[in-house]
DODO-499976 format. One record per atom (N, C-alpha, C): residue in one letter; x, y, z. Coordinates in steps of 0.001 Angstrom, whole numbers, plus 500000, padded with zeros to 6 digits. Each point is the difference from the previous one (the first is absolute). Layout:
<midrens>
aXYZ
...
</midrens>
This chain:
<midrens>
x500855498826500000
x499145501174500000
x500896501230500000
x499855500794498954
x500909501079499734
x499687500726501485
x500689500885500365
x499897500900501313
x499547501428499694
x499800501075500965
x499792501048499893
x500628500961500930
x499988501208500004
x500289500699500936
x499019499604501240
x499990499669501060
x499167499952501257
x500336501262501103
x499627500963500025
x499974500985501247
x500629499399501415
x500759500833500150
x500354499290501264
x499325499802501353
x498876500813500185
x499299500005500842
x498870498640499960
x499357499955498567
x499147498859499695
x501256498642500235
x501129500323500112
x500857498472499539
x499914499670501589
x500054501354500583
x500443499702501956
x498399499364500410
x498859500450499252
x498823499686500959
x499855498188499176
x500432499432499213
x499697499039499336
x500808499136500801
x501295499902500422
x501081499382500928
x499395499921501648
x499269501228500218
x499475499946501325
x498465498991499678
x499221500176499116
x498765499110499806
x500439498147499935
x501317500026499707
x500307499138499620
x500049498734502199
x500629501082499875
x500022499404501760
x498667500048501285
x499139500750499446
x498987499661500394
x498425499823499300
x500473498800499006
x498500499156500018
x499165499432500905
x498601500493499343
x498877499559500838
x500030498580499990
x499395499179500847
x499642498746500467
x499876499114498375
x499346500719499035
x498688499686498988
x501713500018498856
x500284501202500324
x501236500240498798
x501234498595500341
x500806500591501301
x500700498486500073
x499270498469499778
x499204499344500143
x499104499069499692
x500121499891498205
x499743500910499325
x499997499901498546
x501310500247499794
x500779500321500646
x501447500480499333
x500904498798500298
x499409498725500831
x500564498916500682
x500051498907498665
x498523500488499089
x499652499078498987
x500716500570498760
x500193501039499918
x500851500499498596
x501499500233500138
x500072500134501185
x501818500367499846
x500643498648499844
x501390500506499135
x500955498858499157
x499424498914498843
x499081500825499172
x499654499460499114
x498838498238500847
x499453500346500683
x499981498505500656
x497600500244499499
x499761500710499422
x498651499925499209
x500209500308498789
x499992498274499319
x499833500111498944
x501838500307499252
x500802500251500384
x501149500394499376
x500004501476500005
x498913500682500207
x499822501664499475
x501237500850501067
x500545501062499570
x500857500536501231
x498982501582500163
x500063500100501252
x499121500792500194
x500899501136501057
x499855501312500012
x500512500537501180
x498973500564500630
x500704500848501192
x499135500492501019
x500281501373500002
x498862500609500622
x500003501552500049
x500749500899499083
x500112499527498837
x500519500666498638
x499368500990499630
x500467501543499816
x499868501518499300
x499407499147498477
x498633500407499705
x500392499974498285
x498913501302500194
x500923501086498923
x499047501354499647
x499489500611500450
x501180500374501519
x499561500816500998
x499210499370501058
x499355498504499904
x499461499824500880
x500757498444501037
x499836499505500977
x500560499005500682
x499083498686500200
x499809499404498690
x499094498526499799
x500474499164500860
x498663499325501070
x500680499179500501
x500816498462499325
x499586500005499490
x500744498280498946
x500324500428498715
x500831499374499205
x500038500365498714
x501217498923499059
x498776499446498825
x500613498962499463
x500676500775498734
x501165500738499949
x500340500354498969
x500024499541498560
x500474498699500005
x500010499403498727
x498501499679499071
x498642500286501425
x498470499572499187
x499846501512500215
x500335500611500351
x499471501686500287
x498665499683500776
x500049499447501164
x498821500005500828
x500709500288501605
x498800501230500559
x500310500078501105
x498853499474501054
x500494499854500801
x498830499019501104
x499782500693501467
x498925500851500022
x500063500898501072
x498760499420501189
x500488499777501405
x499240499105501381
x499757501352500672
x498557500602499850
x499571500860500742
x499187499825500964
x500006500751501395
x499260499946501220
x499058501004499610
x499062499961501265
x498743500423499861
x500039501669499647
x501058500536500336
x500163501546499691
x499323500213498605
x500652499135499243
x499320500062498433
x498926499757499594
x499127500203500578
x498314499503500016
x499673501510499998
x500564500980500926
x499410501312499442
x499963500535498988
x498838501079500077
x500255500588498415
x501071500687499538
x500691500670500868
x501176500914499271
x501107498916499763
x500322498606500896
x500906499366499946
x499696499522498151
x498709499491499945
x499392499126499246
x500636500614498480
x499451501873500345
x499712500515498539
x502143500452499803
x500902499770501072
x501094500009499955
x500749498587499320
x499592499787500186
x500432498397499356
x499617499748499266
x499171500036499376
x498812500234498227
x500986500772499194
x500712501480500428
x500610500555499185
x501598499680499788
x500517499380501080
x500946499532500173
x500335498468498748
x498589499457500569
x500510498624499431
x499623500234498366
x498985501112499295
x500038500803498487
x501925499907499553
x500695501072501154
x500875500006499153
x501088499639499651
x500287498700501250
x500563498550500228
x499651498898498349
x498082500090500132
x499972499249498615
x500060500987498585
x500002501121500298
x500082500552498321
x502140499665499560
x500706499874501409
x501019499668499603
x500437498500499855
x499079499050499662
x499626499183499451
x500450498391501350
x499556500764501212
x499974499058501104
x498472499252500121
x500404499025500553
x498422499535500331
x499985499720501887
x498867500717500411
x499741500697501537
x499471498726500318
x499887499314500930
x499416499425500908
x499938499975501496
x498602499826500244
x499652500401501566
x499640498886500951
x500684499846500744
x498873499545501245
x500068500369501667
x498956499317500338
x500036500643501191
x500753499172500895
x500589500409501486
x500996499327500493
x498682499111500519
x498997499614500303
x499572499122500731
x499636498629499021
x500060500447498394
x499993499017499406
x501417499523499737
x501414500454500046
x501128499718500199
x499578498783501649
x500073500792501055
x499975499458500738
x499234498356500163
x499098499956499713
x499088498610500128
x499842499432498277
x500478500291499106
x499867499372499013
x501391500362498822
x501309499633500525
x501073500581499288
x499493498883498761
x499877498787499885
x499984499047499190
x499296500979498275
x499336500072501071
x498788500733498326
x500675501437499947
x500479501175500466
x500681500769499334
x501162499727499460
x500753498804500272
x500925499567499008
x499766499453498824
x499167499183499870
x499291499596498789
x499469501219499745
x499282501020500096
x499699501154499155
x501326500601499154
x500989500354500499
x501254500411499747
x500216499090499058
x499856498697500321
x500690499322498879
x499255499979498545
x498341500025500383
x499273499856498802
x500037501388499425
x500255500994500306
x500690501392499424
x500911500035498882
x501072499320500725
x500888500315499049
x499965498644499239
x499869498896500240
x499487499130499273
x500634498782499857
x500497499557500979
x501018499217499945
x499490498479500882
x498658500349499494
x499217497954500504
x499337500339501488
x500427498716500841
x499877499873501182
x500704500320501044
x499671500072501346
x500850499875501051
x500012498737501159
x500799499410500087
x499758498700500689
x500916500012501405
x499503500002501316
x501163500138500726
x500831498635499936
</midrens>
């Protein structure tokens, strides 16, 4: 994945997000880190285009974002609508879930991920 300039301030808050994942985030980040779903390499708390995605499969251009209930409001809601516009007009594909479906059903958001980008099944 070619690189970009990253701000140094966005690079410092992405290194600090990095050390404190939520319950919901470490849990999914247990199943994607070292290539170990599916082969895909995925990172964590990665800058793309000014903003700090929580997951991100560079090589499928999909990012995978585990939101808590904050995001159920409307300003969160209509913030993330415009956010995730201009994530996909730069030809990413956004995905959401909520940490409580992370939490009690990682099985099936991994198989979502996988049927995304398209690469079959997931079998533990």
């Amino acid at each position: 994945m070619p690189h970009s300039d990253v701000k140094p301030v966005l690079r410092k808050n992405a290194r600090m997000m990095r050390k404190a994942l939520t319950d919901a985030e470490l849990k999914l980040w247990n199943e994607l880190r070292a290539h170990r779903l599916m082969g895909l390499g995925f990172r964590r708390q990665l800058p793309v285009a000014g903003y700090i995605v929580d997951f991100a499969c560079p090589e499928h251009k999909i990012i995978v974002e585990v939101d808590g209930s904050d995001h159920g409001r409307d300003d969160q809601h209509d913030y993330d609508k415009r956010r995730d516009g201009i994530l996909t007009s730069l030809g990413w594909t956004v995905l959401r879930f909520w940490n409580d479906d992370v939490l009690r059903d990682i099985d099936n958001v991994c198989q979502h991920i996988i049927r995304v980008i398209g690469k079959g099944t997931f079998h533990d």
